[in-house]
C-alpha positions as CSV (number, residue, x, y, z in Angstrom):
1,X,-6.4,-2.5,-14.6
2,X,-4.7,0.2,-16.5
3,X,-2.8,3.1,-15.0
4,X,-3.9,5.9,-17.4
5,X,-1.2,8.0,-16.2
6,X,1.8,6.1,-17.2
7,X,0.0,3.3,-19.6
8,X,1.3,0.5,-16.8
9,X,-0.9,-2.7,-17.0
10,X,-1.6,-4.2,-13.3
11,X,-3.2,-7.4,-13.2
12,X,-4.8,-9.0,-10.6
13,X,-5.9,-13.0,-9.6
14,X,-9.7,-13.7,-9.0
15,X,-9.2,-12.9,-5.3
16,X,-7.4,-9.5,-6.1
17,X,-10.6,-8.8,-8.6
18,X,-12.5,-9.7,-5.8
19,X,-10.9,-7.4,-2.7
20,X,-10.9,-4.8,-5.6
21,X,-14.7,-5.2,-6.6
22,X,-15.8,-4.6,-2.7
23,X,-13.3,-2.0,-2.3
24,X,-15.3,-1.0,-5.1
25,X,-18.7,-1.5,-3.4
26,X,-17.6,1.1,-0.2
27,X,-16.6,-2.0,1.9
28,X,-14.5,-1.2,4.8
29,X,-11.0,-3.3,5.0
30,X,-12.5,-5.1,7.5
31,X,-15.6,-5.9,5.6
32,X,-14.2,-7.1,2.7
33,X,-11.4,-9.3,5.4
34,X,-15.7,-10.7,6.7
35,X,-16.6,-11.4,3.3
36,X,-13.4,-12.8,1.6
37,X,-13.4,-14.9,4.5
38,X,-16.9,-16.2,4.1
39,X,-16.1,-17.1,0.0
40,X,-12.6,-18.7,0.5
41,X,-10.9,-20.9,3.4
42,X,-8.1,-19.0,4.3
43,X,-7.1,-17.7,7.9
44,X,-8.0,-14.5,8.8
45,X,-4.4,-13.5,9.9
46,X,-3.6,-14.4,5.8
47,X,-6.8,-12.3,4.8
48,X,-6.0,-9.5,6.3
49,X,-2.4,-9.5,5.3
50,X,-3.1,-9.9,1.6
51,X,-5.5,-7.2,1.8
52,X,-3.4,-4.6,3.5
53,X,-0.8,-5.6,1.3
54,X,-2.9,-5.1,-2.2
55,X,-4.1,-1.8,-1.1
56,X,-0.4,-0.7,0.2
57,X,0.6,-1.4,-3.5
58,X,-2.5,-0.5,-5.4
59,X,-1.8,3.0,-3.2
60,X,2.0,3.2,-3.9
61,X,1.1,3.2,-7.8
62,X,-2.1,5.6,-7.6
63,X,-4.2,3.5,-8.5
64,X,-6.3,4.4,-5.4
65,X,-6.4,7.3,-2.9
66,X,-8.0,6.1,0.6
67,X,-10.5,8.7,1.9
């Protein structure tokens, strides 16, 4: 992703692209938690840490505003 504002690249792995497509799609943070779950064997305490983390930063750089 590019921050237009300040021309600041900000990658992300497949599972970032991933949270960030069904963020995307209106998914709730516990709906994309459901379906990252369902796609990847990972605990759910470790889902839902990385995903509350990646929106924390993806927020901190405005790259998204949470409505």
């Amino acid at each position: 992703m590019l921050d237009l504002a300040n021309g600041t690249y900000f990658g992300l792995d497949p599972v970032g692209a991933r949270i960030w497509q069904l963020l995307g799609d209106g998914k709730t943070l516990w709906e994309v938690c459901d379906v990252i779950m369902d796609e990847y064997e990972v605990s759910r305490h470790d889902i839902e840490r990385d995903v509350i983390n990646l929106v924390a930063e993806l927020e901190n750089r405005g790259l998204i505003n949470p409505t």
